[in-house]
N, C-alpha and C positions, 0 to 999 in steps of 0.2 A: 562364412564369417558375416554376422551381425551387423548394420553401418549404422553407427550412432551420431549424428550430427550436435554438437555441442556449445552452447551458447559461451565464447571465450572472451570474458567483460573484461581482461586486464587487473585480476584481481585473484588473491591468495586462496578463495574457495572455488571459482570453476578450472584455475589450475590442476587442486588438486582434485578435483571430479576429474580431467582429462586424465589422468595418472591413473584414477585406480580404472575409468573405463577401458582403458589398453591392457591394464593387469587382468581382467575379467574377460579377455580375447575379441573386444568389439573394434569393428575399423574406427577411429575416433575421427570427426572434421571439423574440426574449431570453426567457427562461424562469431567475426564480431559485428556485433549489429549497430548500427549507425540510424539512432533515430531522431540525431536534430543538428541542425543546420543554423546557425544564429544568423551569417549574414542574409538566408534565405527566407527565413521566417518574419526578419526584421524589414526586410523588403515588401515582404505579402501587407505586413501591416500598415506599410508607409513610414517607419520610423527608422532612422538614420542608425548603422552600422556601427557599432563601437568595437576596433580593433584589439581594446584590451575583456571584451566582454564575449566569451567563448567558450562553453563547455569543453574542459580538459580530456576531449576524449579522444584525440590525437596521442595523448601521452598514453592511455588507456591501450590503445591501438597497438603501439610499440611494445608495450608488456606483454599483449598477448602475441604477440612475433615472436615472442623474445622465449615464452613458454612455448608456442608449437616448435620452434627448433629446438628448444632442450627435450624436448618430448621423442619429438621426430615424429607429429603428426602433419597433416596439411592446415594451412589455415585460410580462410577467406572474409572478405568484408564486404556486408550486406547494406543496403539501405532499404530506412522504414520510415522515410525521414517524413513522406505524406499519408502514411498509416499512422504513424504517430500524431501527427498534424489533426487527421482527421478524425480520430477515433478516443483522444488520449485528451491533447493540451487545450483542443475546442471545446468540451465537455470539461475541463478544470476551470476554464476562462468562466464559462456559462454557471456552473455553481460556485464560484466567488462572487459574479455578478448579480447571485442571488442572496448573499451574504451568507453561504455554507461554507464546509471545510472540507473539501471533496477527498481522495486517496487518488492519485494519481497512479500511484504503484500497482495498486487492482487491477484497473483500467490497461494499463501496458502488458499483464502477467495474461490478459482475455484476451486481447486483440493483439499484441505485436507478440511477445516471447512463444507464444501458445498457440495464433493463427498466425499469422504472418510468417511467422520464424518457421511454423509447423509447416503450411504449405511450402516454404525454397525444401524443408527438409525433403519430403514428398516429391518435390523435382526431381531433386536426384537421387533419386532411389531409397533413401534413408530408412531406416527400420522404426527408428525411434529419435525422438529428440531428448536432449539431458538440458541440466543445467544447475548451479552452485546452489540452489537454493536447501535452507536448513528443512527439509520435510523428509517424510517416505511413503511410497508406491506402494502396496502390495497386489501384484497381477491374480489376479482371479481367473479362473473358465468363464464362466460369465462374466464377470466387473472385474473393476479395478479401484481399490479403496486408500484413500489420502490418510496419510496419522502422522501425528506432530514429530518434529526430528528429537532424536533425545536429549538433544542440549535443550532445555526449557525456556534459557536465557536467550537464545537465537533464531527460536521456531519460527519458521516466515511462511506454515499454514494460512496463518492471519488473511495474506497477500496474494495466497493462490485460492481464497473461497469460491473465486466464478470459474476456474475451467467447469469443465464437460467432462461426462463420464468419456468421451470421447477421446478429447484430450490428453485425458491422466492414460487410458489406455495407452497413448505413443509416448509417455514421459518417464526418464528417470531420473531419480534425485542421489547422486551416487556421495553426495559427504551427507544425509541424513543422518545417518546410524553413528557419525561421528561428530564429539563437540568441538566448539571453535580452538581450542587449545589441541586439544587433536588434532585438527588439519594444518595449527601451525608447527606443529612439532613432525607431523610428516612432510609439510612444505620445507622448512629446513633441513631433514634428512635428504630428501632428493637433490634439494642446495636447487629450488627453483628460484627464477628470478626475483619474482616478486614475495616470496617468502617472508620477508619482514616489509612488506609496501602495508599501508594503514588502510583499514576498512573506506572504504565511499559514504559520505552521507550526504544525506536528502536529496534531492530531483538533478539529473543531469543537466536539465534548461535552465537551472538556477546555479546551481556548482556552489563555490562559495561566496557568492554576491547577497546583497543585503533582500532581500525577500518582498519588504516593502517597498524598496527602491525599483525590483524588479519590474513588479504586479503594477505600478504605476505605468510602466509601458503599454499595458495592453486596456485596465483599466483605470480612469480617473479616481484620483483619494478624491471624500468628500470629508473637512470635519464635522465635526458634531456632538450633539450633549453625550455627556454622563453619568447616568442618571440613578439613586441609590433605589432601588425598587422597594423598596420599604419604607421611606420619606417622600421619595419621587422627588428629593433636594438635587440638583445639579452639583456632581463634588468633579468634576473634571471636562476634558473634552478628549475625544478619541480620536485619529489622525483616518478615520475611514475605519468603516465598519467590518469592512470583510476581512480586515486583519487580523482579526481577534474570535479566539474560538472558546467556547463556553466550559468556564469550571479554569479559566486563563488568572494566573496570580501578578507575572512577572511580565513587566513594561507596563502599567498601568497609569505609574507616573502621578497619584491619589497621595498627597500629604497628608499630614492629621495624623494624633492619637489612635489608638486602640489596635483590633486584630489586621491584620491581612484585608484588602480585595481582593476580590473572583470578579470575574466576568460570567450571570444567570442567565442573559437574554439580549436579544438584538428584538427591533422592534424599527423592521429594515423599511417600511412606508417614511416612516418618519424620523429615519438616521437616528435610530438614538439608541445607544449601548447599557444595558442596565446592567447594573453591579452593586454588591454587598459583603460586608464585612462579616468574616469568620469562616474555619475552614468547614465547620458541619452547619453549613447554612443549609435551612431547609429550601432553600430558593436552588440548590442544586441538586436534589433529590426527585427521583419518578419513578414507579411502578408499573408501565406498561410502555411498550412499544412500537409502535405498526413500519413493517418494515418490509421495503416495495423490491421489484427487479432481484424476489429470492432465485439464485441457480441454487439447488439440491444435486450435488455431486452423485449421493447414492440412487442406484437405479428404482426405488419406489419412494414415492413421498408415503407421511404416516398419515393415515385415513381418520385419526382424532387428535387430541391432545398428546402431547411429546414431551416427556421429563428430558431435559440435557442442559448444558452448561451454555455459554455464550460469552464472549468477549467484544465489547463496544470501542475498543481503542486497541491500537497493539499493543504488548507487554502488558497487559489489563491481567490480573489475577481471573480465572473462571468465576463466572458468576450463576447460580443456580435460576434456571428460567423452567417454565413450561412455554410448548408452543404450538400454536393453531395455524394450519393454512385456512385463510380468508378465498383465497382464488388458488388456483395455479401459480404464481408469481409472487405474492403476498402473503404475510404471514403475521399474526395477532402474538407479542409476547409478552407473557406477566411474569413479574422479576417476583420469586421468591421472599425478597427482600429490597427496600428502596435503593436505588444505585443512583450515585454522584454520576455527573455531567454529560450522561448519555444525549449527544449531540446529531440530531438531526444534518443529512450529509454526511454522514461518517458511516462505519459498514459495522455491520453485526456479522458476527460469525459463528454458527454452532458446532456444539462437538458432544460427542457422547463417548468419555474417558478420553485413547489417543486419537480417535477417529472424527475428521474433518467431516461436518454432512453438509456444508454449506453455510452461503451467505448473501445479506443483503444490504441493501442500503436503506439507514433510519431516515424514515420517513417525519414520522408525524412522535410525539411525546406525550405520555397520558400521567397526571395524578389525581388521588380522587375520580379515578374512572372518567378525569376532564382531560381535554388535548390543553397541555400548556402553549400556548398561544404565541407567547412573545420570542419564543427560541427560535 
């Protein structure tokens, strides 16, 4: 028998992956992983301890107790809480501090779900690691190839762009091939715990606290102008630059007449946030993109130009690209057609149909064959 070590977040989709991997004849071993510690993180930083300010994953914790005994699997809890530290929240810290909008969730699916998690599996003995996530495997003789889960609405390829063909070789994604209504509807039939508990969102180190309130702990707000880049007239002030991520409508806080603000550009030397009115402003429009730290999943890169799809946000509609590798790591892409808000610090990810080939982080912005500058 197979032993599949399984990542058990206290949540409705790696339940029901634990359910069907036992159905499928694998040992299953719940594994919750524990990767942040607030009174010990808020120590490292020098900033005083707030009792009511604690990622809820205690209560997390319990759900998944509460699934490995109706399962009648084993369960255990891991810490990653200086893997995380190290590899994950210091590298979020470091591109806010350069006023980007970094992915956290990438960054944890590389190093903690994927090595970290991978290596305790590998301790003991493990075959393979699983985990809730919306995608699918398919094991190959030679490779192993990622493709979107068929729910289109919950595909979270997006977020596993940088494993390793290495990786995806030890992983399986067992609710892929089933949509979110799906898994609630078999969660229900087994009458698992958490069956009706509500999806998680955003970052565990924040939970539901106020984001700006948060980010002032580790880094200082500064304010500063705001400034219409098309008059260069000052119509507001922004409460710190890094809060605000480009093609942003809502919290602007901009009175007056006429369409909508966006947030086109930071212009981070001199704190000053540019913005302009209307949703097809040309100020958030670009045709190329240089995009650094690409991992290519499939086991050969292409030797010229590549027709495939690409998505610069998650839940982004595919966008038609062709693409160049510049180096090894780097990759030149020319959009089809002009795409809104494409934001430097954020991750590009390619696909060709349901097949994940990789992703990177946008680097630099080009229109008119120019790097737009102030983003």
């Amino acid at each position: 028998m197979k032993r599949v070590v399984l990542g058990l977040s206290g949540g409705v989709d790696s339940a029901v992956a634990a359910y069907l991997l036992k159905e499928q004849g694998y040992e299953v071993i719940g594994v919750f992983m524990r990767n942040w510690d607030s009174s010990l993180n808020n120590d490292i930083l020098g900033n005083p301890t707030n009792n009511n300010d604690v990622c809820p994953q205690e209560e997390d914790y319990q759900d998944a107790v509460a699934v490995a005994h109706h399962l009648g699997i084993e369960i255990r809890r891991v810490d990653f809480i200086k893997e995380y530290w190290d590899h994950v929240f210091t590298y979020f810290l470091e591109e806010y501090a350069k006023g980007r909008t970094p992915n956290p969730d990438i960054l944890c699916n590389k190093h903690i779900k994927f090595k970290a998690f991978l290596d305790f599996a590998k301790s003991i003995d493990a075959d393979y690691i699983a985990t809730g996530h919306y995608a699918r495997v398919e094991h190959k003789e030679d490779e192993s190839v990622m493709l979107r889960g068929v729910d289109n609405n919950k595909d979270q390829t997006y977020f596993l762009c940088q494993l390793s063909q290495s990786q995806l070789q030890q992983s399986l994604f067992p609710v892929g091939h089933l949509t979110k209504p799906e898994v609630r509807e078999l969660a229900l039939k087994l009458d698992l715990p958490v069956a009706n508990k509500k999806d998680s969102t955003g970052i565990c180190f924040i939970g539901e606290r106020d984001f700006r309130e948060f980010l002032k702990n580790y880094i200082p707000a500064k304010n500063g102008k705001m400034v219409d880049i098309q008059t260069n007239a000052v119509v507001g002030e922004h409460q710190g630059i890094m809060y605000y991520t480009i093609g942003q409508r809502k919290g602007l806080n901009i009175g007056g007449p006429g369409d909508a603000w966006f947030v086109v550009g930071k212009e981070y030397d001199q704190n000053v946030l540019y913005v302009s009115q209307g949703d097809q402003s040309d100020w958030l429009l670009s045709e190329g993109a240089l995009i650094s730290d690409v991992n290519w999943i499939m086991p050969e890169k292409p030797s010229g130009d590549l027709d495939c799809t690409a998505k610069f946000r998650y839940r982004q509609a595919d966008n038609d690209v062709s693409i160049h590798f510049v180096d090894e790591t780097t990759v030149y892409v020319t959009f089809k057609k002009p795409i809104k808000a494409v934001t430097p610090g954020q991750a590009a990810v390619f696909y060709q149909g349901d097949i994940c080939l990789g992703g990177g982080t946008i680097e630099k912005v080009y229109k008119d064959e120019k790097e737009i500058t102030y983003l």
